[in-house]
N, C-alpha and C positions, 0 to 999 in steps of 0.2 A: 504494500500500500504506500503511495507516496503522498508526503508529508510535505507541507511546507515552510517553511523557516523563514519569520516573518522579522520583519524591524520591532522593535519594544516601542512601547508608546510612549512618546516624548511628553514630560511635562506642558504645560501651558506655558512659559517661560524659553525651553528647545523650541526652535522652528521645523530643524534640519540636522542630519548627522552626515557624518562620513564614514567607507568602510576603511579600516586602518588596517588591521591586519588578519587574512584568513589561515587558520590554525589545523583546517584540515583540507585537502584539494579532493576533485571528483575521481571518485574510485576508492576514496581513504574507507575504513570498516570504521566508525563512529557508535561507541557505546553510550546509554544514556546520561546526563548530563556533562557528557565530554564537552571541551571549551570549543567551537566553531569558529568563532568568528568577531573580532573587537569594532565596537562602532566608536565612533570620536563624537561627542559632541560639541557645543564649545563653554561644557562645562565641565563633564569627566566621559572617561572613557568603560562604554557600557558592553558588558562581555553576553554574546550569546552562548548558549548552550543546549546540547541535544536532548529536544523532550525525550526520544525513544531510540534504541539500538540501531542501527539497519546501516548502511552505505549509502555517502554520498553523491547523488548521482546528477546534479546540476546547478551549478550557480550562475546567477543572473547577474548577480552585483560584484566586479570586478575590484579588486582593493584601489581606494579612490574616487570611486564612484560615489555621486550625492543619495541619503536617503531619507524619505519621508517615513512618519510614524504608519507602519501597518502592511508596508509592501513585503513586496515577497522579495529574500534573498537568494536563496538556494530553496533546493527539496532533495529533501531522504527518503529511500527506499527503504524503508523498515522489514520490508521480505525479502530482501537482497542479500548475499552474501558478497563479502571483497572480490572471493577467486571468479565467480559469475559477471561481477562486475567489470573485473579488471579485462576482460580481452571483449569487453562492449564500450568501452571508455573512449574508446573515440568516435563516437557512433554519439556519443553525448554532446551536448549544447557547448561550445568551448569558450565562453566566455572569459574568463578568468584560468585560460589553461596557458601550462608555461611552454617555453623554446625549450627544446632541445638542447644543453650544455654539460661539455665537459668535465668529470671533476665535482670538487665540492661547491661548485659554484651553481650546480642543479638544486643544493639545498636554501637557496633562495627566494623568496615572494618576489613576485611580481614588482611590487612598491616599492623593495628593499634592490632590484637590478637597476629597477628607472632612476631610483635618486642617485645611486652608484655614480652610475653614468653621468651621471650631470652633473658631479663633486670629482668624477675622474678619481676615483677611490678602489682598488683591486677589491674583491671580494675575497679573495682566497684569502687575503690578510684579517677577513672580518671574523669575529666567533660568535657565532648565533645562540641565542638565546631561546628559543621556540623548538618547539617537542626537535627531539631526535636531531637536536642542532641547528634546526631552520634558521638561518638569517632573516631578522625584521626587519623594518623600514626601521622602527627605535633602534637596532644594533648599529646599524648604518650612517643615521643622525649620533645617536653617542661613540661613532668610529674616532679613536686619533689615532693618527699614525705616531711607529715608535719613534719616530725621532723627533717631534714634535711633543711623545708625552710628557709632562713635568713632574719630578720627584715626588712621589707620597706625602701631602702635606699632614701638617698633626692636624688629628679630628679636634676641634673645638664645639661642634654642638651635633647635636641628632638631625637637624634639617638638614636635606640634600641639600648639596647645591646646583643650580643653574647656570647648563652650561652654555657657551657663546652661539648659538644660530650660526649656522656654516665654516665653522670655526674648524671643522677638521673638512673641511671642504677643498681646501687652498694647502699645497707642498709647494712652497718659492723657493725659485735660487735666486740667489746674487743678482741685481739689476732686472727682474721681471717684473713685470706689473698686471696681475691677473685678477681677473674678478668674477666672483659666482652671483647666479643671480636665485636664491632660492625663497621659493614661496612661504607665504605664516603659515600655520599650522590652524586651523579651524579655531582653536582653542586662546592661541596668541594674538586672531584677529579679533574676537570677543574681547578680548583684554585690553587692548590698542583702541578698541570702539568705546567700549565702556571709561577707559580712562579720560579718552579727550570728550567724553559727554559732559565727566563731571567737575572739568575745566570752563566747560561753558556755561553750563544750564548753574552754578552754585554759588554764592557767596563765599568760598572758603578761605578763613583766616588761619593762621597759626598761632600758638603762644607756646611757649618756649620755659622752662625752666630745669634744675639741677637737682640732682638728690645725692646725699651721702649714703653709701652701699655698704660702712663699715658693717653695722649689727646686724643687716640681714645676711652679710657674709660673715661673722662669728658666728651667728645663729646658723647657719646653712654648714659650716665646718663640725662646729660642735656635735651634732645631731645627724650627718648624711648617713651617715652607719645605720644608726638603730632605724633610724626611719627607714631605708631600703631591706632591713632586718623583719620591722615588724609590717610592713608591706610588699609583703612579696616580691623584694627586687628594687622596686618603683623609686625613681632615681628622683630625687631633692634637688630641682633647679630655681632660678626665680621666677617664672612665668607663672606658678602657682601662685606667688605671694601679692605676683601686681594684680591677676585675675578677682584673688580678692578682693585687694584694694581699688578695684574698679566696680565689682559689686556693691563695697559701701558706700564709695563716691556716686554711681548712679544714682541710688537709693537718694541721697541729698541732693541731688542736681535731676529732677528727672525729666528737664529738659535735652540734656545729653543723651539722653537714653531713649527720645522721641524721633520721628521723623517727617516728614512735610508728602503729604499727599493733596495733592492740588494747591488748593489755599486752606486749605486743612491741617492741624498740625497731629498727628497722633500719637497719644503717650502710653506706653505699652508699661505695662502693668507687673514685668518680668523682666529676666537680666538675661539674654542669649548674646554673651560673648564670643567671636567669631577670632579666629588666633589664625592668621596669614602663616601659610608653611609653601616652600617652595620649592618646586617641584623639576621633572627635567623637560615636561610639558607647556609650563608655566605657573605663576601665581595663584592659588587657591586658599581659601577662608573656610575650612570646617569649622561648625557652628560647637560649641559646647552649651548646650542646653538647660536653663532652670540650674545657673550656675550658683544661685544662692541656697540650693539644697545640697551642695558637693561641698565634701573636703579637698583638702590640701593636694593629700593622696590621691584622692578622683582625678582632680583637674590635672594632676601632672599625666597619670595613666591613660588616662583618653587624650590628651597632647600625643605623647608617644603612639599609642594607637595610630589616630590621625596622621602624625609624621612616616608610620611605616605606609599605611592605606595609600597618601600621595605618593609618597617612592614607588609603589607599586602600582599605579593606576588604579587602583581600588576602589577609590571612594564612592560612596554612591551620590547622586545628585540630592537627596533628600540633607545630610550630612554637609552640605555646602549650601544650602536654601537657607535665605531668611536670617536672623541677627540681628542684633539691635545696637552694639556698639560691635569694635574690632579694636585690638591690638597686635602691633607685626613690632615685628624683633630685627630693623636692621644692623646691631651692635653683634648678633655672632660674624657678621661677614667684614667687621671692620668699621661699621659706618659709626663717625663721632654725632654727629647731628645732619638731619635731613628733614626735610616737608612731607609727611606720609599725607597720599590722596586719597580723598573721602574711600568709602564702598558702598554707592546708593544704597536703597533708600537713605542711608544710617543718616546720623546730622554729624559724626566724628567717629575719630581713629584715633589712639594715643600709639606713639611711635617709640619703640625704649632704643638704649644705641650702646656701644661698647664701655665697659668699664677702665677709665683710666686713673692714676693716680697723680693727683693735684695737688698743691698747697693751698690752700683755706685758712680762713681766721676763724678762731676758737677759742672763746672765752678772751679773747686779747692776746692770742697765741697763733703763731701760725703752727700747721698741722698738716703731716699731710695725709689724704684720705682717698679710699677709691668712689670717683666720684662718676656719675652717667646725667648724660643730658636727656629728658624727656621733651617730644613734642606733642602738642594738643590741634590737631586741624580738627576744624568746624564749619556747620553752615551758617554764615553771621546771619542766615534772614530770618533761624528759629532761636539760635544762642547768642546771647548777646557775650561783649568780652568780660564783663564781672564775672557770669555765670563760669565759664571756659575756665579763667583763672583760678580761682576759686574751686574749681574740680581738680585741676591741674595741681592745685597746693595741697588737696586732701588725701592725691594718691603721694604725695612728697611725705607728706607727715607720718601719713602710715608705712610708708615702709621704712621711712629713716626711723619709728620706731613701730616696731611689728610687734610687739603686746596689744596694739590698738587695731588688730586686723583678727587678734582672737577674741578681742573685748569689746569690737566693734562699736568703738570710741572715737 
């Protein structure tokens, strides 16, 4: 009986997807909810899988190909066998069937020979990542060559990092001047739209201020043991301590914590902080939810989560929906201070940034202390600047003294 293997139905928010990578070809034997096939949206990437046993026996949607919610991709023969399949397999619809090639370069998608090509990138030098070694369009985009790769750097945080767009596209010698010309990614034009929207259509101001990071780093040294001891592991960073301290700042400010619909202003009633984690896709904002009923613990465990799910493509669209404030962390990648851009609807984003060691006045003393800049961007047409500052000084107080984020003071 043949089957057919539809598109997943796009939220109200999706328009349209992309097929990014197919995981099994026609004639493959496909057991039930084996992985088939990755659609791109340009908000995560959404994995089919086989409702019923049987062989693949036509795909219609080529990798690349645009898709709408409900069409048909492929169809399985669920009464099929491989060996019956396999000497009718040309006899099949060939849409998405490959050339004929030498070598391990037949372990290739389709996706993953085209952008080769176009980056002038050998395959044989590439290691696939996809069943049984297939090369994907991802192995392809994350290809560097060896002599271009850079030394092992030391891990300083759990978020991947984002690598350069065409960056191993290009092997120059001495006096050439070459240039590739490679397309966004579904997901990085969403990103590129969304940002210059919120450039134009927003009032957004900045406000800017400092916090002293001694005692939550005594408190964070003293403590990272037992606490990974008596949680399972679960690793004692500061995202946890600002998450709170952005709870009870909303909580006083709940203008921050609202957002502008029409000429409406809406004040949500709840604290769904959104923690920007960065991906090799791009920029994503899983939501951590009814963050005023989580601990410490929680909020860093579902961080981590989150952090593997974006590494991995995983997340699902639900999981990145919706939020009512955001904080992004550009201080693991180096950054001193920077302007973080709104993430609609929200009215703000606090931006934290690297911990550096400053001399300060203290008590009439100078001192010197690890100190981090925090930024506050807002929409000035819902927050005025008292409001802004004024939050901005409440996440300062509480963490430069973190008794007052257990005592919620």
């Amino acid at each position: 009986m043949l089957i057919d293997i539809k598109v997943p139905t796009f939220p109200e928010s999706v328009q349209e997807g992309e097929v990014a990578t197919w995981h099994k070809q026609v004639g493959d034997q496909v057991s039930r909810d084996d992985l088939l096939v990755d659609v791109e949206t340009d908000k995560v990437v959404l994995e089919v899988v086989a409702a019923q046993s049987g062989v693949l026996v036509e795909i219609l949607k080529a990798e690349g190909a645009i898709l709408l919610s409900g069409e048909i991709m492929a169809r399985l023969d669920s009464s099929a066998s491989a060996s019956t399949e396999a000497g009718n397999s040309t006899a099949v619809k060939d849409t998405a069937s490959e050339p004929e090639i030498e070598g391990d370069i037949a372990a290739a998608s389709p996706a993953a020979r085209k952008l080769a090509d176009e980056r002038g990138i050998d395959l044989a030098a590439v290691v696939g990542s996809g069943k049984d070694g297939r090369i994907t369009k991802e192995d392809v985009v994350n290809f560097v060559p060896a002599q271009l790769a850079p030394a092992a750097p030391e891990v300083v945080s759990a978020a991947p990092a984002v690598p350069v767009a065409g960056a191993s596209a290009l092997t120059l010698n001495a006096g050439e001047r070459i240039e590739k010309r490679v397309p966004m990614t579904r997901m990085r034009a969403r990103i590129a739209e969304r940002l210059l929207d919120v450039t134009q259509t927003t009032a957004m101001l900045t406000t800017f201020n400092e916090v002293d990071m001694h005692r939550i780093m005594d408190l964070r040294s003293q403590f990272k043991d037992q606490f990974a001891s008596v949680h399972s592991g679960t690793r004692l960073g500061f995202m946890g301590f600002f998450v709170r301290s952005a709870v009870e700042a909303l909580k006083r400010f709940p203008l921050v914590n609202a957002s502008l619909d029409g000429s409406d202003v809406v004040y949500h009633g709840y604290q769904d902080i959104g923690v920007a984690v960065s991906s090799d896709r791009g920029l994503v904002v899983p939501v951590l939810r009814d963050v005023d009923q989580m601990s410490i613990a929680e909020i860093e465990n579902k961080i981590a989560e989150y952090g593997g799910k974006a590494r991995d493509g995983k997340l699902s669209i639900d999981e990145i929906t919706g939020g009512t404030f955001t904080i992004t962390n550009g201080g693991v990648f180096g950054s001193l201070v920077s302007t973080p851009i709104l993430n609609p609807p929200q009215a703000a984003i606090l931006g934290m940034h690297a911990i550096k060691e400053r001399p300060i006045a203290e008590d009439g003393k100078v001192v010197i202390r690890p100190m981090m800049n925090l930024a506050l961007s807002y929409d000035h047409r819902i927050i005025d600047g008292r409001d802004a500052v004024l939050f901005l000084v409440a996440i300062k107080d509480m963490i430069e003294n973190p008794a007052k984020i257990l005592l919620e003071i």
